[in-house]
TORMIVO-900993 format. One record per residue (C-alpha): x, z, y; residue in three letters; residue number from 1. Coordinates in steps of 0.2 Angstrom, whole numbers, plus 5000, padded with zeros to 4 digits. Example, Ala and Ser with C-alpha at 12.3 -4.5 7.8 and 13.67 -1.06 7.14 Angstrom:
<recs>
{{5062; 5039; 4978}; 'ALA'; 1}
{{5068; 5036; 4995}; 'SER'; 2}
</recs>
This chain:
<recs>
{{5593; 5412; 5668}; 'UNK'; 1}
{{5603; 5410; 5651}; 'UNK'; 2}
{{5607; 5427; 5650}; 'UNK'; 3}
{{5589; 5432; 5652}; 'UNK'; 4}
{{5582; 5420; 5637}; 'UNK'; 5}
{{5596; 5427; 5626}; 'UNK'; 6}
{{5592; 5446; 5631}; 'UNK'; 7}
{{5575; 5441; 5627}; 'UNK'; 8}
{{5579; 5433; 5610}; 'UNK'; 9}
{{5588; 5448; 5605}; 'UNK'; 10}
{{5574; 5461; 5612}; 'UNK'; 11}
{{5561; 5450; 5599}; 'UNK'; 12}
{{5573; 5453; 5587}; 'UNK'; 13}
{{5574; 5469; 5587}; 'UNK'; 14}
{{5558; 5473; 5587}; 'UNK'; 15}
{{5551; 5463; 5573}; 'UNK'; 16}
{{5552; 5465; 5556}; 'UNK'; 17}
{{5569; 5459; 5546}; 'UNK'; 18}
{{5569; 5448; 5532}; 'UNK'; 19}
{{5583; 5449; 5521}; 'UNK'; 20}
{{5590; 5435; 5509}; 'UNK'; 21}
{{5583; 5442; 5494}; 'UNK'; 22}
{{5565; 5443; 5502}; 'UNK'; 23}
{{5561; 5428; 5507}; 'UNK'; 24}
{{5540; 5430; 5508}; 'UNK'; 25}
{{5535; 5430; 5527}; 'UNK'; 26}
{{5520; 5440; 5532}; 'UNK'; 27}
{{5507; 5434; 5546}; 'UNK'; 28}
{{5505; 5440; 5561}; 'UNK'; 29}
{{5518; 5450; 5561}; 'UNK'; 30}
{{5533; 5444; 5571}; 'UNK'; 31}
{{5546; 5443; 5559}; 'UNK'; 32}
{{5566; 5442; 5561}; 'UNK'; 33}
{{5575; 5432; 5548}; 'UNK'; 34}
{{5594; 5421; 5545}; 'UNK'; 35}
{{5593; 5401; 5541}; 'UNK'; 36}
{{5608; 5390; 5541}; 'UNK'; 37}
{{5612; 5385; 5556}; 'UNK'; 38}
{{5621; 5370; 5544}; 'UNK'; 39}
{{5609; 5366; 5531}; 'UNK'; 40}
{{5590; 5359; 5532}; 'UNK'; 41}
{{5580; 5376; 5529}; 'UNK'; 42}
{{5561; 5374; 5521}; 'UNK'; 43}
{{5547; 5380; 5524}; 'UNK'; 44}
{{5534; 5384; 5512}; 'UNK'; 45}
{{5513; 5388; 5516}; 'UNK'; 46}
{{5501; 5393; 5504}; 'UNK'; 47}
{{5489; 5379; 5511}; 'UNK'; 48}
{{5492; 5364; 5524}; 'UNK'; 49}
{{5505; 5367; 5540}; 'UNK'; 50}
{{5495; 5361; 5554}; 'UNK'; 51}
{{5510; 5363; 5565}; 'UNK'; 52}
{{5527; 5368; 5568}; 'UNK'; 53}
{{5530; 5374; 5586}; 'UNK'; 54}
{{5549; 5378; 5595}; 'UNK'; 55}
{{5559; 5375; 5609}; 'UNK'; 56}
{{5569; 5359; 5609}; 'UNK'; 57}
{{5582; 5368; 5623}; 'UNK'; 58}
{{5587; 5380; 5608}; 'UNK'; 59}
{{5594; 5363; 5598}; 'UNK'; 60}
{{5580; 5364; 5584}; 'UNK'; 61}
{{5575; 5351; 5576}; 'UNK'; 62}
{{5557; 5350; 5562}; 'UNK'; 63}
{{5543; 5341; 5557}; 'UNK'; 64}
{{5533; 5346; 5543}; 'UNK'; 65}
{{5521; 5337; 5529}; 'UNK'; 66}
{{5507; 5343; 5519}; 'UNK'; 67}
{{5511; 5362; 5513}; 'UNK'; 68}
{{5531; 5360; 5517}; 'UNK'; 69}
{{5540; 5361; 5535}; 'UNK'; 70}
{{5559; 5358; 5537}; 'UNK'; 71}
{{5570; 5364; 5553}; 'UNK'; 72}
{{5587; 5362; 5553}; 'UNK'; 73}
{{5599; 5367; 5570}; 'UNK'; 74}
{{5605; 5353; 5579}; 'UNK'; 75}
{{5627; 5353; 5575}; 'UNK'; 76}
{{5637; 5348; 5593}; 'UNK'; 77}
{{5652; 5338; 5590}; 'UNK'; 78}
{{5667; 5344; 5603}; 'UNK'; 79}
{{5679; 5334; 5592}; 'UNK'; 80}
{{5685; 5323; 5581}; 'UNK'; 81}
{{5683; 5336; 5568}; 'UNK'; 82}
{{5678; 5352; 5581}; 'UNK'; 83}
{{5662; 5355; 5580}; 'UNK'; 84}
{{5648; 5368; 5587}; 'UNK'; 85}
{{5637; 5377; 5578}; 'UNK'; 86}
{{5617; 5387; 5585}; 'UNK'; 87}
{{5623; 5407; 5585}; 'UNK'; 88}
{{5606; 5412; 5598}; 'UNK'; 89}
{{5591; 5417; 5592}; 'UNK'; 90}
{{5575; 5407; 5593}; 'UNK'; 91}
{{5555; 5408; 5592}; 'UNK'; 92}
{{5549; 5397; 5578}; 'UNK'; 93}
{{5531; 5398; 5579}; 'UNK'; 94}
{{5522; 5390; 5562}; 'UNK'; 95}
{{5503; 5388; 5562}; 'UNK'; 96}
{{5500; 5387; 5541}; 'UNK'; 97}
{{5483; 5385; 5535}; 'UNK'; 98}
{{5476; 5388; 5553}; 'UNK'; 99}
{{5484; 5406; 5555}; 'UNK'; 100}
{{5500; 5409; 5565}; 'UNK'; 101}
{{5516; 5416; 5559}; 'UNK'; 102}
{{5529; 5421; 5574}; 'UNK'; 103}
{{5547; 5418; 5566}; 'UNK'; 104}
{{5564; 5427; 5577}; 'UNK'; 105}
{{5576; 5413; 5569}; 'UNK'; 106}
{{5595; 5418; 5569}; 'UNK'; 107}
{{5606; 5404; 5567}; 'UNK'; 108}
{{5621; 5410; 5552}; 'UNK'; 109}
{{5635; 5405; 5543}; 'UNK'; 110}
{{5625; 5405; 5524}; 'UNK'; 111}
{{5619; 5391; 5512}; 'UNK'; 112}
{{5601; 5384; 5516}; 'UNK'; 113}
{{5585; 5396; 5515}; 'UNK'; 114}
{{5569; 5395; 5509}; 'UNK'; 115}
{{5556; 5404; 5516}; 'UNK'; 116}
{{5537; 5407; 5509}; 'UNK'; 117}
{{5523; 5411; 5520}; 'UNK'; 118}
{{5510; 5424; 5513}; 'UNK'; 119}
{{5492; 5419; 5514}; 'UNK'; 120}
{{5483; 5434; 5529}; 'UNK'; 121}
{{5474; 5447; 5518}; 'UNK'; 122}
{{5457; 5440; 5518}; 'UNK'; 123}
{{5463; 5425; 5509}; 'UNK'; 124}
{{5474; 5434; 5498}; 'UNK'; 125}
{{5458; 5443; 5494}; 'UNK'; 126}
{{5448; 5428; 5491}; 'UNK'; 127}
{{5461; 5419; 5483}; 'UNK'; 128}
{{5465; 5433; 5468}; 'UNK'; 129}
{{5445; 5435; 5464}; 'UNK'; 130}
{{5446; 5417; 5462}; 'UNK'; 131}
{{5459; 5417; 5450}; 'UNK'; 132}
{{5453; 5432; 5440}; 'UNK'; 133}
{{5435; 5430; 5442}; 'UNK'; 134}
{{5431; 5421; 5424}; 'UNK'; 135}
{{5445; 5433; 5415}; 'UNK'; 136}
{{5442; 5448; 5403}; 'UNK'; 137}
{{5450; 5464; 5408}; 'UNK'; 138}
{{5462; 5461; 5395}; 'UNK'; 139}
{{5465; 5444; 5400}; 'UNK'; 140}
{{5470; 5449; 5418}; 'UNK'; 141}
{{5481; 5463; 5412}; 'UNK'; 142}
{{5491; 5450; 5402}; 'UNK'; 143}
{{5491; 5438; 5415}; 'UNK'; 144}
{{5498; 5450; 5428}; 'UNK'; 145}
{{5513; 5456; 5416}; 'UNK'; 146}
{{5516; 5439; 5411}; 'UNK'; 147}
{{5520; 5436; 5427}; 'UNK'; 148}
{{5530; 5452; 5430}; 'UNK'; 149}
{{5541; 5445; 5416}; 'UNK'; 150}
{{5543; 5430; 5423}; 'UNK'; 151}
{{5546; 5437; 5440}; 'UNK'; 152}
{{5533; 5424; 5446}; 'UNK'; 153}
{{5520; 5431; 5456}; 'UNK'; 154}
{{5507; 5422; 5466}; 'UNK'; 155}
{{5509; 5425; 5485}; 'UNK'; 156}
{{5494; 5428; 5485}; 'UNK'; 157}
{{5501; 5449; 5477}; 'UNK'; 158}
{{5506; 5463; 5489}; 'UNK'; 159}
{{5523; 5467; 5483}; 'UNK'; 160}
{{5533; 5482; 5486}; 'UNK'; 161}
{{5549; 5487; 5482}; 'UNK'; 162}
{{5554; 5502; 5477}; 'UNK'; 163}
{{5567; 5515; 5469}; 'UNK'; 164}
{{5557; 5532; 5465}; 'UNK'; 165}
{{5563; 5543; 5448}; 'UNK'; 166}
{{5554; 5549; 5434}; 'UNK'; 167}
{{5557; 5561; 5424}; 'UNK'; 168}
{{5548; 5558; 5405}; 'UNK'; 169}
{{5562; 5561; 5394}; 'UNK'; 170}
{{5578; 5570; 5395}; 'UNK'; 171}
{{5586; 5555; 5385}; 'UNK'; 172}
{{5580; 5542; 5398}; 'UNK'; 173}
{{5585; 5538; 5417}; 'UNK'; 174}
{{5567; 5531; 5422}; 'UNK'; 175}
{{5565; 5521; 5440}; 'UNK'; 176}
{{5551; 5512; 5447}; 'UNK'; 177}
{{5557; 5499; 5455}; 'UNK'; 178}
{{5543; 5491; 5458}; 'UNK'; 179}
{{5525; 5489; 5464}; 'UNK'; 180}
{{5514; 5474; 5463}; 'UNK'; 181}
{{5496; 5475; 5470}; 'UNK'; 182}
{{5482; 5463; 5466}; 'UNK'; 183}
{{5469; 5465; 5479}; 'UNK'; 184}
{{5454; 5463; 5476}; 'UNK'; 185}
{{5454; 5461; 5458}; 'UNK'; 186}
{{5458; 5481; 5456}; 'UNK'; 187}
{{5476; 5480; 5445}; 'UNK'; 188}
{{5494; 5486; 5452}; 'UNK'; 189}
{{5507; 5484; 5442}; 'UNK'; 190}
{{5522; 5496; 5440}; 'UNK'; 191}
{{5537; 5488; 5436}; 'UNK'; 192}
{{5552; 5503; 5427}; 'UNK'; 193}
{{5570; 5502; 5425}; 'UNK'; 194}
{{5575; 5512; 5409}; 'UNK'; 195}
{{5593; 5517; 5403}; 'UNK'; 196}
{{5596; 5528; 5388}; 'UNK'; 197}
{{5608; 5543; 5391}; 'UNK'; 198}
{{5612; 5547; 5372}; 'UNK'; 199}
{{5627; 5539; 5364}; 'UNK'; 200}
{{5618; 5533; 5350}; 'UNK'; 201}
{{5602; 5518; 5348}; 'UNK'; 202}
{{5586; 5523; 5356}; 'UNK'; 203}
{{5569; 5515; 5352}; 'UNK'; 204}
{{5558; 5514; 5370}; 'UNK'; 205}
{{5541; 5514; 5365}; 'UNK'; 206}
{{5527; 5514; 5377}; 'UNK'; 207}
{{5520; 5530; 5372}; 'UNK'; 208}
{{5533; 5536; 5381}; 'UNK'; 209}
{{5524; 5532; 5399}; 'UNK'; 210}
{{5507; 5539; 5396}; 'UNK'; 211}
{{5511; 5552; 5407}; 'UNK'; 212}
{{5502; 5559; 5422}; 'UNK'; 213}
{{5518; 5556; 5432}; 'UNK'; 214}
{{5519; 5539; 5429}; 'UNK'; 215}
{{5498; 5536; 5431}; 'UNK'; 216}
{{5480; 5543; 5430}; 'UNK'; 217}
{{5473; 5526; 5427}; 'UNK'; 218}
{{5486; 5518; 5417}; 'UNK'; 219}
{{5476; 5502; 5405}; 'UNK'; 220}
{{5493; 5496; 5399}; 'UNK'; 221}
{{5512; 5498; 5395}; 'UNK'; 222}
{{5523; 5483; 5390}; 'UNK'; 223}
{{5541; 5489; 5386}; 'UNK'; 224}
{{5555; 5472; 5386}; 'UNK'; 225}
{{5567; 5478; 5375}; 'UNK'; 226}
{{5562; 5492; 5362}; 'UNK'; 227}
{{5579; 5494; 5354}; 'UNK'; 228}
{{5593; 5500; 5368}; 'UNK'; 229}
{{5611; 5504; 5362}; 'UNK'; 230}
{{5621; 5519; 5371}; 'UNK'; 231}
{{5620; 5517; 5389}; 'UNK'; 232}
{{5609; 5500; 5388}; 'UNK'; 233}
{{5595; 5498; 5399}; 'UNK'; 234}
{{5579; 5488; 5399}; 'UNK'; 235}
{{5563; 5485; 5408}; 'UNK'; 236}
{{5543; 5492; 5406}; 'UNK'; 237}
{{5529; 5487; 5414}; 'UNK'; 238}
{{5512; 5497; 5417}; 'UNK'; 239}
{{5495; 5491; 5423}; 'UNK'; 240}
{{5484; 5504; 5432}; 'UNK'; 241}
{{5466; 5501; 5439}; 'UNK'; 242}
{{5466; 5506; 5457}; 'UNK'; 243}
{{5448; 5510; 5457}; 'UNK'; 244}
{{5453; 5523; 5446}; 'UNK'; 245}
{{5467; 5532; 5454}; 'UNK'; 246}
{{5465; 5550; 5456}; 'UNK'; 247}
</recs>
């Protein structure tokens, strides 16, 4: 019977989706494979109210949860007066946040404690951006949704993808995107570009360097971080397109 749970575990495992350390935002729906600390308290976080936080008690788990936060930590067996044994099996941790389920596989490791954020299902993402955006200016939004890019705090309410596609607009620059941020329902991505100069002298970056086909059809806006690089110094540009426009 044991080895049949653990062949189970593993089997959900491998076919959800992994969640790595740095991307920490878990999807609905979607079963979704990820590390805690099978030391530490690990949190929670919901975009609304956790209504409840559901595991097996045999797999030596331990939660309770409180307003938009839950907290589940492995239960430590002491063997010793300083031996003790720590969770390695995977578990189901199912968490019902703002009345929509997400399905965790939970691997008990060796690392500091996480902190994982659940995304709100699409039709609240939706609902949630057009109420944010709905008493903005186009130009208002745009700033807004670059503000954020430079602060590398997005609501969890954006589709974000990450990314690592060339471009080639200068033969004196190594372009990237690295990154897509989609706003649904409001109509705006954001394209997020890692820049390096290739000459061995100082280079000015100036946006009019991304108004390019290759880089978008609908572009609205360029926001370049650092316009001055020395030799071989790299910096960061960010452009806003209009979906609705794409070509």
């Amino acid at each position: 019977m044991v080895k049949y749970v653990v062949i189970t575990a593993v089997l959900l495992v491998l076919a959800a989706t992994k969640i790595n350390a740095e991307n920490l935002i878990v999807p609905p729906e979607i079963p979704t494979a990820l590390e805690l600390s099978n030391r530490d308290i690990n949190r929670i976080v919901c975009p609304g109210t956790i209504n409840d936080l559901i595991f097996s008690e045999e797999k030596h788990i331990t939660g309770h949860f409180a307003g938009n936060n839950a907290f589940v930590k492995f239960k430590v067996e002491q063997l010793g007066e300083d031996e003790y044994s720590y969770a390695d099996v995977p578990s189901e941790l199912f968490v019902v946040c703002d009345n929509t389920v997400y399905t965790l596989i939970i691997m008990p490791m060796e690392i500091p404690s996480v902190t994982l954020r659940l995304a709100p299902a699409q039709a609240k993402n939706l609902q949630k951006n057009i109420a944010d955006f709905k008493e903005l200016p186009l130009e208002k939004r745009i700033l807004q949704v670059i503000q954020e890019a430079y602060s590398e705090n997005f609501s969890t309410s954006y589709h974000i993808t990450e990314a690592e596609f060339p471009v080639s607009l200068t033969p004196d620059l190594e372009v990237k995107m690295v990154q897509i941020v989609e706003v649904d329902g409001v109509g705006l991505r954001l394209k997020k570009y890692s820049v390096t100069s290739l000459v061995q002298h100082e280079l000015t970056v100036e946006e009019k360097i991304f108004l390019s086909p290759q880089v978008s059809n609908s572009l609205v806006a360029v926001a370049v971080d650092t316009h001055n690089l020395p030799a071989g110094a790299s910096t960061t540009a960010f452009v806003v397109e209009q979906k609705e426009q794409d070509q």
